[in-house]
N, C-alpha and C positions, 0 to 999 in steps of 0.2 A: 504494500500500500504506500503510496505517495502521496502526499499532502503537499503542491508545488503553488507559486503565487494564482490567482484568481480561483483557488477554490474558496468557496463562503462554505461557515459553519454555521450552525446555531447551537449556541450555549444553552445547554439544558442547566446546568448545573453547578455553583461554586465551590467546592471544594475544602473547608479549613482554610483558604486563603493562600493554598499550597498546589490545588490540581483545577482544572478547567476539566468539565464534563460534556462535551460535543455532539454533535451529529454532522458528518458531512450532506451539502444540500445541493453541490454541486460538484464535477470532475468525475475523477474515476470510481471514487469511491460512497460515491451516492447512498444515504442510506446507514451507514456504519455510524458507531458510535466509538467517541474518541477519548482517551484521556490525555489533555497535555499539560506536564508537571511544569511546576517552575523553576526556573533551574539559576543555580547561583555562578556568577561570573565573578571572579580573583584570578588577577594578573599571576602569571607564573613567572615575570620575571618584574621583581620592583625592586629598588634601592633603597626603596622607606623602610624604616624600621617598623612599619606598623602592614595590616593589610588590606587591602581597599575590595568590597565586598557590596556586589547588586544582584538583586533577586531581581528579574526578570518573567515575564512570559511573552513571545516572539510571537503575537496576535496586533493585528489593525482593528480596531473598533471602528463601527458603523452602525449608522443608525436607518430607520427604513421608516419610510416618511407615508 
């Protein structure tokens, strides 16, 4: 399954604030139901003494008018 740009989902469901609960509504996967986590981003190479740390989910919000 690939999930590539212009597929639309609909968000059935939020998660703890931690996973996205899906349906594809468009593309190849029409129909499935998705879970997509969030997922944390830290550089692998920093000079800072400290660690620099974003939670992330790689979705475009849209609204439907």
């Amino acid at each position: 399954m690939g999930l590539c740009n212009d597929t639309r989902l609909q968000v059935n469901h939020l998660e703890n604030n931690y996973t996205i609960i899906a349906t594809a509504i468009t593309g190849k996967s029409i129909g499935e139901r998705l879970l997509i986590p969030r997922i944390d981003l830290v550089p692998s190479n920093s000079s800072y003494p400290f660690r620099f740390s974003n939670k992330m989910s790689r979705l475009l919000w849209t609204s439907v008018k």
